[in-house]
KEKE-3310 file (N, C-alpha, C; in steps of 0.2 Angstrom, whole numbers, plus 5000, padded with zeros to 4 digits):
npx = (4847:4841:4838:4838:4849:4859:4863:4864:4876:4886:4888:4895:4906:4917:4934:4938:4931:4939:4949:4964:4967:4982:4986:4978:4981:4970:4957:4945:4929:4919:4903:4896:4894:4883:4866:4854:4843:4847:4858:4849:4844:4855:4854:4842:4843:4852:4866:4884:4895:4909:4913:4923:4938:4947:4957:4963:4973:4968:4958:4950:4947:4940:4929:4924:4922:4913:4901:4898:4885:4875:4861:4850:4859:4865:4873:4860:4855:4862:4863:4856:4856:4866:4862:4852:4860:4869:4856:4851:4842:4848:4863:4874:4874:4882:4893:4893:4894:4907:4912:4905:4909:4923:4919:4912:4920:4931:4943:4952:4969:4986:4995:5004:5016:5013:5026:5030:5024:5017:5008:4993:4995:4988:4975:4975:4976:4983:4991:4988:4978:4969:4951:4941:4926:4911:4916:4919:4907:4898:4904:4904:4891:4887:4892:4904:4912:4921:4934:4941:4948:4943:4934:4924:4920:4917:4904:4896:4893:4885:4875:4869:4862:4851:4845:4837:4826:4820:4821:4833:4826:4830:4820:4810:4816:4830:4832:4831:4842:4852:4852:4852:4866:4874:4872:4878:4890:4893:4893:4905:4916:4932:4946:4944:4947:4948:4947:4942:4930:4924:4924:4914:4904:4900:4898:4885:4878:4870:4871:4867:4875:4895:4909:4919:4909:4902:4915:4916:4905:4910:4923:4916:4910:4921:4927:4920:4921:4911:4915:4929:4945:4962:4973:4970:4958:4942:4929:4914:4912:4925:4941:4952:4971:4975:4987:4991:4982:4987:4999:4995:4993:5004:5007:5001:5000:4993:4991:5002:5011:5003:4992:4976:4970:4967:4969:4956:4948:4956:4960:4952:4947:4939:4935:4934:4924:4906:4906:4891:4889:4892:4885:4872:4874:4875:4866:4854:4840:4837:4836:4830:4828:4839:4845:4843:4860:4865:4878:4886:4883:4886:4897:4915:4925:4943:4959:4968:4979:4980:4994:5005)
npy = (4596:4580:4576:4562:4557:4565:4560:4548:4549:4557:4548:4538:4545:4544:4543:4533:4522:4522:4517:4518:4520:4514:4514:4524:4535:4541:4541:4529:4524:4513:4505:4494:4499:4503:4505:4493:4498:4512:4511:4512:4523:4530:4525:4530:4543:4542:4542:4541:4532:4531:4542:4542:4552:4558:4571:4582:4598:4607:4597:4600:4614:4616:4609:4618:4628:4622:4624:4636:4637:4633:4636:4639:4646:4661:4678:4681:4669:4663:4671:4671:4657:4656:4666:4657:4647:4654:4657:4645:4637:4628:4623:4620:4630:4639:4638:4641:4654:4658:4648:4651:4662:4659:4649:4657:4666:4657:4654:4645:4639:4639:4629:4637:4639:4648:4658:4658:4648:4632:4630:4633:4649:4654:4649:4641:4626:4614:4601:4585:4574:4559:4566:4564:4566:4565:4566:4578:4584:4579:4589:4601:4601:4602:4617:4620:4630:4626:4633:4630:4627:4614:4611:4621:4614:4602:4606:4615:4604:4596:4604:4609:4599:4600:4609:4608:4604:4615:4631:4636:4645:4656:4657:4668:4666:4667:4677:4687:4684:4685:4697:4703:4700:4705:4720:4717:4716:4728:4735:4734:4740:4752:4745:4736:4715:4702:4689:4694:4700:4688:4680:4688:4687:4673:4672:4681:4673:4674:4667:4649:4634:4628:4636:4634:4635:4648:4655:4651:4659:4670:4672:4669:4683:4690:4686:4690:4704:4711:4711:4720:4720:4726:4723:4720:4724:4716:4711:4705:4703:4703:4697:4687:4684:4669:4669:4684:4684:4677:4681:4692:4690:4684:4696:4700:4702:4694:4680:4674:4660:4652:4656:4652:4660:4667:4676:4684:4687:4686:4699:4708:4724:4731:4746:4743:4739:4736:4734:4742:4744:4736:4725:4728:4727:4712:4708:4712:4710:4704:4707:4721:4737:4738:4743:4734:4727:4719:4710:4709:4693:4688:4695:4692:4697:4695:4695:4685:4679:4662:4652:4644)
npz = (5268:5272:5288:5293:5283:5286:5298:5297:5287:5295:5305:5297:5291:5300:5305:5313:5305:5295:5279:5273:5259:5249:5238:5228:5236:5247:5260:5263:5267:5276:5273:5280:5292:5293:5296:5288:5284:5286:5274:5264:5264:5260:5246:5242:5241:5231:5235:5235:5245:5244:5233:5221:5213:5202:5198:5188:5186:5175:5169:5178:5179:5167:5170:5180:5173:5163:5171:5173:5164:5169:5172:5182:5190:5196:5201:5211:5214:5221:5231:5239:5242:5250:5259:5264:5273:5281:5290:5294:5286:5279:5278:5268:5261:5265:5259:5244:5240:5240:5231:5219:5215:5213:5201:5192:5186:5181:5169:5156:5159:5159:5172:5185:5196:5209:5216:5229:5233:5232:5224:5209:5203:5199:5201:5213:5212:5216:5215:5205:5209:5215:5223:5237:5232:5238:5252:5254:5249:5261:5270:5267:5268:5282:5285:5280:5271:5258:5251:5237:5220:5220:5228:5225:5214:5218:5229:5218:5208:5214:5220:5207:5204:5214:5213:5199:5204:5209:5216:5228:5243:5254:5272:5278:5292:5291:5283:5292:5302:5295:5291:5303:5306:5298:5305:5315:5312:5307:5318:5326:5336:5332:5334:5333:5331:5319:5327:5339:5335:5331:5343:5351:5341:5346:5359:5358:5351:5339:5327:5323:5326:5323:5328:5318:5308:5309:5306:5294:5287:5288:5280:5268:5265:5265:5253:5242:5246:5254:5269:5271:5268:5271:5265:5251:5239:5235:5223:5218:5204:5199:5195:5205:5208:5216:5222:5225:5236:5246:5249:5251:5264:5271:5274:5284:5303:5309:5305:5306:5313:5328:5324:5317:5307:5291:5275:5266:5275:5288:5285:5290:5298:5313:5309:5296:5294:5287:5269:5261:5249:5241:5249:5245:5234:5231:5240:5239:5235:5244:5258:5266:5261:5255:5241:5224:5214:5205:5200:5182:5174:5162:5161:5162:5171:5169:5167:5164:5155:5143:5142:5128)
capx = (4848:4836:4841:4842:4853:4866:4863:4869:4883:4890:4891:4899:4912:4920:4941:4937:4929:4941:4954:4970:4970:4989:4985:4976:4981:4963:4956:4938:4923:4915:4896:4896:4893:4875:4861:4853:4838:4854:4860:4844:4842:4857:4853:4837:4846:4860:4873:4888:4899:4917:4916:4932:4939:4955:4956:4970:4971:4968:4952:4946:4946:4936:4922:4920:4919:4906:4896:4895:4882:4870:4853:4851:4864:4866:4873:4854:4851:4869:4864:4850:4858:4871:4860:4850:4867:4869:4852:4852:4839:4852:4869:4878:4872:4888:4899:4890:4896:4914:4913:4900:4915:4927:4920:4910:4928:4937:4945:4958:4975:4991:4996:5012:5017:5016:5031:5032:5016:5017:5001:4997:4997:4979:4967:4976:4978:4993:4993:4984:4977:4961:4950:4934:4921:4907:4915:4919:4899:4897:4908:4900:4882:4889:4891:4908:4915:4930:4937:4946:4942:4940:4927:4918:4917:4911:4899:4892:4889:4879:4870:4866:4858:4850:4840:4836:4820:4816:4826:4835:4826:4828:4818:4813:4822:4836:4833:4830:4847:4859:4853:4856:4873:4877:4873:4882:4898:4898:4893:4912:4922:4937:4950:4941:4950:4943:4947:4936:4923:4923:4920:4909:4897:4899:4894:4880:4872:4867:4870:4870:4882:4900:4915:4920:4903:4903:4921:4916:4902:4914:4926:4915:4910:4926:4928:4916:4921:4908:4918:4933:4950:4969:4978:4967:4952:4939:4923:4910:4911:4931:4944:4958:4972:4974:4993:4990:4980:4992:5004:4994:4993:5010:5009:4998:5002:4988:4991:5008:5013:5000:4986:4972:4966:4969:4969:4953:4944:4961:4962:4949:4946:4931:4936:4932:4915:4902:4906:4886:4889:4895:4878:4867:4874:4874:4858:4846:4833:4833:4835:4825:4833:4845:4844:4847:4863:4869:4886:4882:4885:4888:4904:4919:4931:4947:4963:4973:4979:4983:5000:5006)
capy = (4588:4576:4575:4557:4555:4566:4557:4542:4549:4557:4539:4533:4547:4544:4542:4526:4519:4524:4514:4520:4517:4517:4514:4531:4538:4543:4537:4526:4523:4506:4504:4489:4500:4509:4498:4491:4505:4519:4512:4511:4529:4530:4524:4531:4551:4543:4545:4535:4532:4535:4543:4546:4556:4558:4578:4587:4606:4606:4597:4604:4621:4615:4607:4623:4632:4621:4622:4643:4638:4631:4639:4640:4647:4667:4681:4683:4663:4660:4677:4667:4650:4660:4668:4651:4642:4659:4657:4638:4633:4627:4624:4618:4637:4645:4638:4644:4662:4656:4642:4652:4667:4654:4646:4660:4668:4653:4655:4640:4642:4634:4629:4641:4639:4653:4661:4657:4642:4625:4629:4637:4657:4660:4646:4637:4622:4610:4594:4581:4568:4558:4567:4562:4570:4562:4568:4586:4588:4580:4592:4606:4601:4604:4621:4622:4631:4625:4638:4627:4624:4605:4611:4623:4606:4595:4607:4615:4602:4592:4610:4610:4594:4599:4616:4606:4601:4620:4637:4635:4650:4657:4658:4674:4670:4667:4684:4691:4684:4686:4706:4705:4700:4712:4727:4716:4717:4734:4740:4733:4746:4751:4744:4726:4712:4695:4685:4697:4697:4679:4678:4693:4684:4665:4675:4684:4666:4676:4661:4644:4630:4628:4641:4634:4637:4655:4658:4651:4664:4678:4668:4670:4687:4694:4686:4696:4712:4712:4712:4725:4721:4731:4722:4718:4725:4711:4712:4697:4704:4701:4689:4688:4677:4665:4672:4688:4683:4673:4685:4696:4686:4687:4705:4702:4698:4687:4675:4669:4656:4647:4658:4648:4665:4666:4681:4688:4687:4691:4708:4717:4727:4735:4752:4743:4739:4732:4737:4743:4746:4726:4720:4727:4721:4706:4703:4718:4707:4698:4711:4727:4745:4738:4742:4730:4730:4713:4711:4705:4686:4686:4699:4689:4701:4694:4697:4679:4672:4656:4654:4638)
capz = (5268:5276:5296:5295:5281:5287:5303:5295:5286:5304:5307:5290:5289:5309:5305:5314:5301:5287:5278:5269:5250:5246:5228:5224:5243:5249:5265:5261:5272:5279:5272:5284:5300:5294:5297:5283:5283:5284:5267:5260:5263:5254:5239:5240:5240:5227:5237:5232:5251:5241:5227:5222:5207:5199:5196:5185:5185:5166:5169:5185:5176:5162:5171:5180:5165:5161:5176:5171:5158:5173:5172:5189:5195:5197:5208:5215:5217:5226:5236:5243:5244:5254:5266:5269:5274:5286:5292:5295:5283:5272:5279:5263:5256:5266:5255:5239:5240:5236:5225:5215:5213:5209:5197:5188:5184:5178:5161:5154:5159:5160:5175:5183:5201:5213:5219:5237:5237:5231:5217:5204:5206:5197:5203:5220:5211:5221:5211:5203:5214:5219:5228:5240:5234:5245:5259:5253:5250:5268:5276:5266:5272:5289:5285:5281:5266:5254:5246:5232:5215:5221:5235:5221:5210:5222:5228:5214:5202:5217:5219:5201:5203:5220:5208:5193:5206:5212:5219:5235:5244:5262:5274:5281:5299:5288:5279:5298:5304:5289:5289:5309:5308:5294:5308:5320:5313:5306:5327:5328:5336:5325:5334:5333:5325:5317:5331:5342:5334:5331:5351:5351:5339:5347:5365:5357:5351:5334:5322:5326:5323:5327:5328:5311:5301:5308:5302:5286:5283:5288:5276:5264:5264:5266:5249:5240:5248:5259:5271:5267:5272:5273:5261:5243:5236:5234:5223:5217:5198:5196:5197:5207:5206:5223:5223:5230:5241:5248:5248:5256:5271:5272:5276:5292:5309:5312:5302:5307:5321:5329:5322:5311:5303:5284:5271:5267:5283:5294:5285:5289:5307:5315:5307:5289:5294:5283:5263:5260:5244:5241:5251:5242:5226:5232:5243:5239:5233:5249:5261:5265:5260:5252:5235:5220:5209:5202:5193:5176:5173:5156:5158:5166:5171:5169:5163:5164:5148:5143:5137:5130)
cpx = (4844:4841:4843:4848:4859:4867:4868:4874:4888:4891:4894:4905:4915:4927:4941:4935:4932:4946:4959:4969:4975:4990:4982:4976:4974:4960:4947:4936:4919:4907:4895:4893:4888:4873:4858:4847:4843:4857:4854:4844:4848:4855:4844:4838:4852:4866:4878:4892:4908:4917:4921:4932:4945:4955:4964:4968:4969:4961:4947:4942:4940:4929:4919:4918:4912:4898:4894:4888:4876:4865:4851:4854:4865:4867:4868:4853:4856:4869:4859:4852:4863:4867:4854:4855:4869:4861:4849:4846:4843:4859:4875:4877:4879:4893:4899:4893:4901:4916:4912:4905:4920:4924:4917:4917:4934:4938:4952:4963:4980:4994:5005:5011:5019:5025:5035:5026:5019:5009:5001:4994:4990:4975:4970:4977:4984:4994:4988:4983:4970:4957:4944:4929:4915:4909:4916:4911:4897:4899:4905:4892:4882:4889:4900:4910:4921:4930:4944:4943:4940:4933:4922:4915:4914:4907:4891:4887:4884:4871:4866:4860:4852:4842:4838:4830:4818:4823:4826:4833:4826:4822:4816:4815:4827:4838:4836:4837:4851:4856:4856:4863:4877:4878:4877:4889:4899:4894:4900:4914:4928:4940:4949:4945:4945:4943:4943:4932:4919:4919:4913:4902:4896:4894:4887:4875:4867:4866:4872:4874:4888:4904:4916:4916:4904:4909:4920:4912:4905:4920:4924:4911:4916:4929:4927:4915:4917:4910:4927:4940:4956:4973:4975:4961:4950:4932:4922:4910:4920:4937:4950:4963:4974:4983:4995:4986:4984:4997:5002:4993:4999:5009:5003:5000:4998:4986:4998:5008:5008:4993:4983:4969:4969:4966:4959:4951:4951:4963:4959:4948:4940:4932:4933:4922:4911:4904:4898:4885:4887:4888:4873:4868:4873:4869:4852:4842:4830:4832:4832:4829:4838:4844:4847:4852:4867:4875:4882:4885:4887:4896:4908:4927:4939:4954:4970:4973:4983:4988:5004:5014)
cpy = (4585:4573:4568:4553:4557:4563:4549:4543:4552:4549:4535:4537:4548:4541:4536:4523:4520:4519:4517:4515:4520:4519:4522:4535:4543:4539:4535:4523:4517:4506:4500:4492:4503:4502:4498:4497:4512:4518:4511:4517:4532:4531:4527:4539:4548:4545:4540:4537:4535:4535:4547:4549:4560:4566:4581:4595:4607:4607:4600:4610:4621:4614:4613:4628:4629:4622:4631:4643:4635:4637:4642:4644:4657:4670:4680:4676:4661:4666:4673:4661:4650:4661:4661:4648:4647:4658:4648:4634:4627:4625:4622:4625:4642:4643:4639:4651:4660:4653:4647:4658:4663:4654:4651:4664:4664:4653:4649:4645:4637:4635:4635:4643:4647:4654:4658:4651:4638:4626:4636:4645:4659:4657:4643:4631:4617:4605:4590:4575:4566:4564:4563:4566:4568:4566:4575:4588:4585:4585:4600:4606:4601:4610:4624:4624:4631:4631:4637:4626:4619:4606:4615:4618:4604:4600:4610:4612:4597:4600:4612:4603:4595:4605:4614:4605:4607:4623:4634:4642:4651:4660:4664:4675:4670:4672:4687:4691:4686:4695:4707:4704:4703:4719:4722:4718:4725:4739:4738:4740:4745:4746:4735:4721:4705:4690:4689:4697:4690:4678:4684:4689:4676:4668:4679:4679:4669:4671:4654:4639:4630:4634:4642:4638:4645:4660:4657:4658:4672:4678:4672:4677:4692:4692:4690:4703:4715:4715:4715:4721:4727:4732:4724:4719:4718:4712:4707:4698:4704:4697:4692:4682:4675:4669:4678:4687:4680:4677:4691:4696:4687:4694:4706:4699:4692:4681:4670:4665:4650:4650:4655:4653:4665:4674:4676:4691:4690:4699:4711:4718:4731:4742:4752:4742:4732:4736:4737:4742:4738:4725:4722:4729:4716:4704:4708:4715:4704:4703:4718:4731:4742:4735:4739:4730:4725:4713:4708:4697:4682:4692:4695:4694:4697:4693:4692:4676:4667:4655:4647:4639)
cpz = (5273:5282:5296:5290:5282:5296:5301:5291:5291:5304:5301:5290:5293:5303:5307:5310:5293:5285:5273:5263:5248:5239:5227:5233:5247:5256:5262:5265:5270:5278:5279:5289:5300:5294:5289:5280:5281:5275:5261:5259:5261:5246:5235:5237:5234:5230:5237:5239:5248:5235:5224:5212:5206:5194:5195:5187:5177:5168:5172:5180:5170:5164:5174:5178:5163:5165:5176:5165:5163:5175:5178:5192:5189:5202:5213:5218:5222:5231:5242:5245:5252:5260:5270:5272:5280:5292:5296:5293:5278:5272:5275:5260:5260:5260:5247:5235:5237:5231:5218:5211:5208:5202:5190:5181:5182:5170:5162:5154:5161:5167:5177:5192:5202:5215:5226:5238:5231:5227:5216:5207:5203:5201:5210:5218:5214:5218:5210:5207:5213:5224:5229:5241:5235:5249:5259:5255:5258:5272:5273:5270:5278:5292:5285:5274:5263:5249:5243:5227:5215:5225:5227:5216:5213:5224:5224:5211:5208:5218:5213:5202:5207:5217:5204:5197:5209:5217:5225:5240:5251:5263:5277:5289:5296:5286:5286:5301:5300:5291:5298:5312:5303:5300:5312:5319:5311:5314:5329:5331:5332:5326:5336:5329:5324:5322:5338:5342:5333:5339:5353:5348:5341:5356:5364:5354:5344:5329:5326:5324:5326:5324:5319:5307:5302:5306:5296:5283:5284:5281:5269:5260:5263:5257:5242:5240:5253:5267:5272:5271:5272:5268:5255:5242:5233:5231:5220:5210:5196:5199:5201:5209:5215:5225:5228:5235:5248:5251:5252:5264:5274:5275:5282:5299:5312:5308:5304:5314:5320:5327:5317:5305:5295:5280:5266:5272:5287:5292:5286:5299:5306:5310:5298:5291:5289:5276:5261:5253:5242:5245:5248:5235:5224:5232:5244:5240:5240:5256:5261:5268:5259:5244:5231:5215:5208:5198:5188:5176:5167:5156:5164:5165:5173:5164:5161:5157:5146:5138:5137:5129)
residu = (UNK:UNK:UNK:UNK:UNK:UNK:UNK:UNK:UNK:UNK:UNK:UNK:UNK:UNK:UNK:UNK:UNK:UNK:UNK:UNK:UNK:UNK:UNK:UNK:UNK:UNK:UNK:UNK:UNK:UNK:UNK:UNK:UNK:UNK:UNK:UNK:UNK:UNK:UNK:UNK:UNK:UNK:UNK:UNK:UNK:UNK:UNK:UNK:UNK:UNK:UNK:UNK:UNK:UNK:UNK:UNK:UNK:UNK:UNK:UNK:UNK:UNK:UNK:UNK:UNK:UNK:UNK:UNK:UNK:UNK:UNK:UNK:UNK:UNK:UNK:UNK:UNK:UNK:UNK:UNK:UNK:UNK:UNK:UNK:UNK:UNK:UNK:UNK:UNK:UNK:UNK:UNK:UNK:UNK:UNK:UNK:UNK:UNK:UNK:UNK:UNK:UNK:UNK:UNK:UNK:UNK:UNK:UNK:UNK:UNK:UNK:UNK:UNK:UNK:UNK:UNK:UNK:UNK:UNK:UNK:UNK:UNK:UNK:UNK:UNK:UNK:UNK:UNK:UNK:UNK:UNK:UNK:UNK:UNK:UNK:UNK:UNK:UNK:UNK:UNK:UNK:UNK:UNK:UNK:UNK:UNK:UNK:UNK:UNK:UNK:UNK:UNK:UNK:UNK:UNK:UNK:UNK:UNK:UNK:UNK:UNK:UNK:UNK:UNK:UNK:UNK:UNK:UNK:UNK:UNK:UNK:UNK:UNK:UNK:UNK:UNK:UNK:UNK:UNK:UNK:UNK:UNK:UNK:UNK:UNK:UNK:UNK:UNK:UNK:UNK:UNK:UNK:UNK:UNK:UNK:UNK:UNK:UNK:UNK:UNK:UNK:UNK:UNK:UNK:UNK:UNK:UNK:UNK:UNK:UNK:UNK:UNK:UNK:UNK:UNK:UNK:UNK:UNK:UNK:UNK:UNK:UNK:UNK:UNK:UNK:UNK:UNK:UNK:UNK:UNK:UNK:UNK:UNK:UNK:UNK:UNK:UNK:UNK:UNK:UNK:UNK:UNK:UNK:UNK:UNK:UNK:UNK:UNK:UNK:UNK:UNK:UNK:UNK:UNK:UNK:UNK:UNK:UNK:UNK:UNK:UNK:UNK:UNK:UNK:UNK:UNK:UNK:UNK:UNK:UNK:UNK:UNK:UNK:UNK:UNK:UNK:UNK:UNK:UNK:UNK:UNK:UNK:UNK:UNK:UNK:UNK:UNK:UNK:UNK:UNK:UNK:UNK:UNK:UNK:UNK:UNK:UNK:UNK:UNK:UNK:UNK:UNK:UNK:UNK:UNK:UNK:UNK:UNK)
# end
């Protein structure tokens, strides 16, 4: 994203400047406060300040069904968008990896409350609402990854548009870092957990950005398998419903209380390491010595049927 347009949306999406829409419960941002030059360069990127958007689970599902049929988009290009967002060419590219899972594996389904969670038990779904998706893509271009079907929506279909003008490809410091923080985590001792390393790699000053972004691209490794956890086998070629996942959280210690950690990522420990195998499925192409082995993109492994 051009420095000074997310300069100026830093300045349009402060809480200070937001108001309450009781009517479609949403909070909306004051054009008023950029300077005349800041919403020129708005309009000059098409960025609409609140674009709002009134998303069913039904629909949702659909549109990212349709967004599996975008030309651009494959394992190999979202391996690369990924490791730009890791390397900070790109920091909208960390939340890529996840989205791109999502949405690749969504099949039509009827909605059907989890068990123990308040949405539905395949996709995460919670309810039909407004969302704000302007501010989702800002908060992804920050370097933070949603891992919801609404974040895979909003940032996809803006990354589709962002491709239709040429590949998103890392850099080779990007290359250089993403593989150096692959051996960083698997020199974890066993008994390491995810909130160790978190401080392990924020004192080693390997990636930069905030606490957040680096938990996102741990986040989003651990979704893919990349990074293995305790509980649930995780790979980038099949679906999983959000339930277990959920559920598997449940059954860690580091998730409850006051801890922020969350199922994938809080399952794994230094003893899982790096899954080798899972990297250079994933990011062979981009990485040296690691050989190439892409899931296919035309076969969607999943076993969820729709039942009216």
């Amino acid at each position: 994203m051009d420095k000074k347009l997310l300069k100026a949306l830093k300045k349009l999406y402060k809480y200070t400047n937001s108001h309450y829409d009781s009517v479609r419960s949403i909070s909306l941002y004051n054009t008023d406060i950029l300077e005349s030059s800041e919403r020129e360069l708005l309009e000059h990127y098409k960025w609409e300040a609140n674009k709002i958007e009134l998303l069913t689970h039904d629909e949702l599902n659909r549109k990212l069904i349709a967004l599996q049929s975008t030309e651009a988009f494959s394992w190999a290009s979202m391996a690369g968008v990924f490791i730009a967002g890791v390397g900070g060419s790109f920091p909208a590219g960390i939340s890529s990896l996840i989205n791109y899972k999502q949405m690749i594996h969504m099949q039509e389904h009827p909605y059907k409350q989890a068990e123990r969670f308040l949405c539905c038990k395949y996709c995460g779904f919670t309810s039909d609402q407004y969302e704000h998706i302007a501010y989702i893509r800002y908060a992804v271009h920050l370097g933070n990854a949603y891992d919801s079907t609404v974040g895979a929506y909003a940032h996809l279909t803006e990354l589709a548009e962002l491709t239709e003008h040429g590949p998103i490809v890392p850099t080779d410091e990007d290359i250089q870092k993403f593989t150096q923080l692959l051996h960083f985590i698997d020199e974890a001792e066993d008994d390491e957990t995810p909130g160790k390393l978190e401080k392990r790699l924020t004192a080693a000053k390997l990636l930069k950005g905030t606490p957040g972004m680096r938990r996102s691209v741990l986040q989003s490794l651990a979704w893919v398998g990349v990074l293995p956890n305790t509980v649930l086998p995780l790979t980038p070629d099949s679906r999983t419903n959000i339930e277990d996942v959920l559920k598997g959280g449940l059954q860690l210690s580091n998730t409850k209380g006051r801890s922020d950690l969350e199922m994938p990522w809080a399952g794994w420990t230094g003893e899982l390491g790096v899954d080798w195998d899972k990297a250079r499925q994933l990011f062979g192409e981009y990485i040296s010595g690691l050989q190439l082995e892409l899931p296919a993109n035309d076969v969607v492994h999943n076993d969820l049927k729709a039942k009216k």
